[in-house]
C-alpha positions, 0 to 999 in steps of 0.5 A: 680523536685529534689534538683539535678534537680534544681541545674543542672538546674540554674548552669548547669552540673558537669564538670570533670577534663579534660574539664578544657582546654576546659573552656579557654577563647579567648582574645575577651570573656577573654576581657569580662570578666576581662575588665568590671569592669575596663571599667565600671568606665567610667560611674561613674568616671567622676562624682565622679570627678565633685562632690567635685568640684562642691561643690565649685563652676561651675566655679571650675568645669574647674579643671575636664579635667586636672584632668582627664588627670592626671589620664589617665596618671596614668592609662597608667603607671599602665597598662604598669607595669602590662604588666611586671607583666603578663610577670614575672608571666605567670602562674598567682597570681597577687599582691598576688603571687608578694608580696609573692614571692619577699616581703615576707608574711607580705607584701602578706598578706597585699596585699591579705587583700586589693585585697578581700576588693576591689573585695568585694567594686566592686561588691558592688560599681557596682552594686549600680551604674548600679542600679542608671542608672536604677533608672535615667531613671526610677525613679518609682524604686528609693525607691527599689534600695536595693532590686534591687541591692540585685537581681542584686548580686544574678543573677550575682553570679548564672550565674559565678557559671555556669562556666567561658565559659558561664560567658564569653559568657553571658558577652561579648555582654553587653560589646561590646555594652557599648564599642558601645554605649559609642563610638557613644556618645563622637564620636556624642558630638565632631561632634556636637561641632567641626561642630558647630552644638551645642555650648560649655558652656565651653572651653577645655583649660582655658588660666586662671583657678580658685583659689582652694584649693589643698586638693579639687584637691586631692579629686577629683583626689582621687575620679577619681582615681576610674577610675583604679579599676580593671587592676590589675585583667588580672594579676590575672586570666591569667590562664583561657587564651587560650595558648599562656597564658601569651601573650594573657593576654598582648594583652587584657591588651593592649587593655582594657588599650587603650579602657578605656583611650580613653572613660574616657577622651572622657566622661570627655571632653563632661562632661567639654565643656556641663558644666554637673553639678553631681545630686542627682537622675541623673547620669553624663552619663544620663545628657550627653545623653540627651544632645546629643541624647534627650530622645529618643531610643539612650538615653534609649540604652546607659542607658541600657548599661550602666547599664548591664556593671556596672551590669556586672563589679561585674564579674571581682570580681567573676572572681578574688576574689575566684581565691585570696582566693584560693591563700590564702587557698594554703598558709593556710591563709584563710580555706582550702575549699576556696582552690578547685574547685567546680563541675563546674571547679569554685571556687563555695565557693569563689562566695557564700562568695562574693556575700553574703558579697557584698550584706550585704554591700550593704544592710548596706550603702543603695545602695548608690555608693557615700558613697561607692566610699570612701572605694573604692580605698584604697585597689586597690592602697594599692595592686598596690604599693606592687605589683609594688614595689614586681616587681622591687625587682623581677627585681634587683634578676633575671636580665633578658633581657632588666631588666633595662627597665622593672625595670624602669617602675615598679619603675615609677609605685611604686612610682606613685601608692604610692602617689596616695595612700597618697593622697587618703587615706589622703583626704577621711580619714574622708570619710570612707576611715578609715574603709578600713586602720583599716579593712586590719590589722584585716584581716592580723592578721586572716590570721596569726590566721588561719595559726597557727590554720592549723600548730597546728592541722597537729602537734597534727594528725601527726603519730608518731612512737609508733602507735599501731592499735592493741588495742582492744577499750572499750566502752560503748553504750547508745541508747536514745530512746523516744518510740518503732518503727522499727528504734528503733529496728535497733538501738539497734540491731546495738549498740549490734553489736558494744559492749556487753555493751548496755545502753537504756535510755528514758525521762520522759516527761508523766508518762503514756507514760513512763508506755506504754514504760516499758510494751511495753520493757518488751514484748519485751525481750532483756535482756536490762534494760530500763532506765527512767529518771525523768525530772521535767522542761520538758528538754529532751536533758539535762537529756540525757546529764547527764545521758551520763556524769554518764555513762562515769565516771561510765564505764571510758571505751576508747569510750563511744557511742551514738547511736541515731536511727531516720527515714528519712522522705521521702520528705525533708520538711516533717522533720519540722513535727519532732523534732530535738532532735538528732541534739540537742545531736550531737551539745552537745556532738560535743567538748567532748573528747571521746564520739561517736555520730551515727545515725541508719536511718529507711527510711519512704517511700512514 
């Protein structure tokens, strides 16, 4: 089996232009999609909720359903806000193209910079998460969960480089089934406590509720908050939405909103009447479902789900984090091959990039999802803010129907989104929220250098008038050579071909081999001279390097040309037999201003 073979073999076929309309997604599989990072949060939220509560005290602990309530309220001024962005922007772009458009390219590019940290987050977030629901069921793989995650990364990214239809498709059942799941538990803990089949170790509604510090409060809000990741991400991709786009992209707005209300506070109510406690080495989930289930086949099949959705919420990230960079390429802010789509109507390189920097981070915090948490919701809420605040600038320009309304909304949803991100970025400063503060201005300022580099070198190709195509070009041609075979015979035929000034040269690295090649040159009888050069440290590159240099002051011709002959072996690793000396003297020569480098290929057969 071949390269090619191997690669239609995991990624699928090449796809061609016109098969872009069929690769569209109906709202069920777009649901799949898009929704899974956000519907994922169930299964960690509620824990990083009850986790800097518990540090003070069970009792504390009763804050955890008000708290959730707040943020399910959050969550709905959020949805209804993008709700108007899909309906401003049909064609797409998310925060990015709002802020853009209506901000100006600070704002964007600061709004850019917070998106690609959060996707990079999510997919590192998820799946250390999705592996600390396998590991809580199984603890046998606790010690490999790195390795796992890494695993994890790398399946995903194969199955989003096959194409956003067969992404869909191998998504959605996982998805469906978590929803089911998830559903059938909050549905079977509240029967069990209305019907007084089991006990409440807690009430839902404290006539009276401890005395706790406010900054605790805010840190579990903050923690929660992580709940919101990924709304923002129908806004982004509503170009790979059937037609109708942008009201299909509404309607599985509407319903990922509703789906994910409904099943963190159902989560977040069970965890408050069961008294769940947040551990180590079980997640909160977990808990709930032994306590609901026991430990039979509905709690090992929610931990499944669980688990598949946090695996598969990394997929909303590949969905919109090459579909950003793409944006940025456009505009020359990120390298301009991030800006295509690759043979499978993906943004193939924007995948790679991402899963290769999801899973180094997840290699460097050691697969853990609370140290990550911190960094997490920083740049979601960053990008909110100013795409809200991008939408109410948009409204007060264009005056459209029913603007009033519309500008009230996002405004609620700036304002809304803006303390939140006071409040988080305040109270996990310290956490390894500063890392994500200090990182966004370093990747604004790469942006800027990027853009400045694409502007300076369209300056210096730019054709200018006096072009003249009809001066002859003089130069020299210098073969390095390092012994007698067929494809040095093709080389120096070729060079001879391009220049009546021919140089051979060789380094001497045995006297009797060089004496071999002199005589062997000699029969030969090309009216060439050959040149040997001396190397007493055994260098052979450097010699040809200074060799090349003398040869350019020398001629002080326009070009000067390096033709290398080398032969191909006829399997790919056969090459590590050889020696790399030609790649050695491309790499040299690769910033000199005026010199050539080509190579004259001989193809060894099998």
């Amino acid at each position: 089996m071949g390269l090619r073979d191997l690669k239609r073999l995991l990624f699928g076929a090449p796809l061609t232009t016109s098969q872009m309309v069929h690769e569209r997604l109906p709202k069920w599989k777009a649901l799949a999609v898009f929704s899974s990072d956000a519907l994922s949060s169930v299964a960690y939220a509620t824990q990083e909720i009850l986790i800097p509560l518990s540090l003070v005290s069970v009792a504390a602990m009763s804050w955890s359903l008000p708290v959730g309530l707040g943020i399910a309220t959050l969550l709905v001024v959020v949805g209804v806000s993008y709700w108007q962005t899909i309906r401003a922007y049909p064609s797409g772009g998310g925060a990015y193209v709002v802020a853009r458009e209506n901000l100006g390219t600070y704002p964007a590019l600061v709004t850019g910079a917070a998106l690609l940290i959060d996707y990079v987050l999510t997919v590192a977030v998820s799946v250390a998460a999705s592996v600390e629901a396998i590991t809580s069921a199984v603890p046998w793989f606790y010690p490999y969960r790195v390795v796992l995650g890494c695993v994890l990364i790398a399946v995903v990214t194969i199955i989003n480089l096959r194409g956003v239809r067969d992404s869909g498709t191998i998504f959605s059942i996982p998805t469906y089934l978590f929803i089911g799941v998830i559903l059938l538990l909050c549905m079977a803990g509240a029967y069990e406590l209305i019907f007084g089949l089991r006990q409440a170790k807690a009430p839902i509604l404290h006539e009276v509720y401890p005395t706790i510090s406010v900054f605790i409060l805010l840190r579990a809000f903050a923690s929660g908050c992580a709940a919101l990741t990924g709304i923002e991400a129908i806004s982004d991709g509503v170009a790979v939405f059937r037609q109708p786009q942008a009201r299909n992209a509404q309607v599985t707005l509407g319903m990922m909103v509703l789906i994910l209300a409904v099943l963190f506070i159902g989560i977040n109510s069970l965890a408050h009447a069961f008294l769940i406690v947040p551990m180590e080495h079980e997640t909160v989930i977990s808990q709930l479902a032994r306590e609901v289930f026991g430990g039979g086949f509905l709690y090992y099949l929610i931990q499944l789900a669980t688990a598949m959705i946090l695996f598969l919420a990394a997929n909303t990230s590949f969905a919109d984090f090459p579909r950003v960079c793409s944006f940025l390429a456009q505009d020359r802010f990120l390298p301009r091959q991030l800006a295509g789509l690759g043979d499978r109507l993906v943004f193939s390189k924007g995948i790679f990039v991402l899963g290769f920097l999801a899973a180094c981070l997840l290699w460097m915090f050691g697969g853990a999802t609370h140290q990550l948490i911190p960094l997490y919701a920083v740049g979601v809420f960053l990008s909110f803010t100013l795409s809200q605040s991008g939408m109410v600038r948009h409204h007060l320009r264009e005056r459209e129907k029913r603007w009033r309304l519309s500008l009230v909304m996002n405004a609620c949803g700036a304002v809304t989104t803006l303390v939140v991100l006071v409040v988080i970025a305040s109270s996990k400063f310290l956490h390894g929220a500063w890392v994500v503060i200090v990182l966004i201005p370093i990747l604004v300022i790469w942006f800027r250098a990027t853009r400045e580099h694409y502007r300076k070198v369209a300056g210096q190709l730019a054709l200018s008038d006096d072009v003249d195509l009809n001066h002859k070009v003089k130069h020299v041609v210098v073969v390095p050579i390092s012994g007698l075979h067929r494809g040095v015979l093709d080389a120096i035929q070729y060079a001879r071909s391009i220049s009546d000034d021919v140089r051979v040269v060789s380094v001497e690295l045995d006297p009797a081999a060089s004496d071999r090649l002199r005589h062997g040159w000699e029969r030969l009888k090309t009216g060439i001279p050959l040149v040997v050069l001396p190397s007493p440290y055994r260098s052979i590159v450097q010699p040809i390097l200074d060799y090349i240099t003398s040869v350019d002051q020398e001629a002080h011709d326009d070009i000067l040309t390096v033709v290398i002959p080398e032969f191909v072996t006829a399997r790919w690793w056969e090459g590590i037999y050889h020696n790399q000396t030609a790649f050695l003297i491309r790499a040299a020569l690769m910033f000199e201003r005026g010199k050539v480098v080509t190579s004259v290929r001989y193809h060894l057969k099998r």
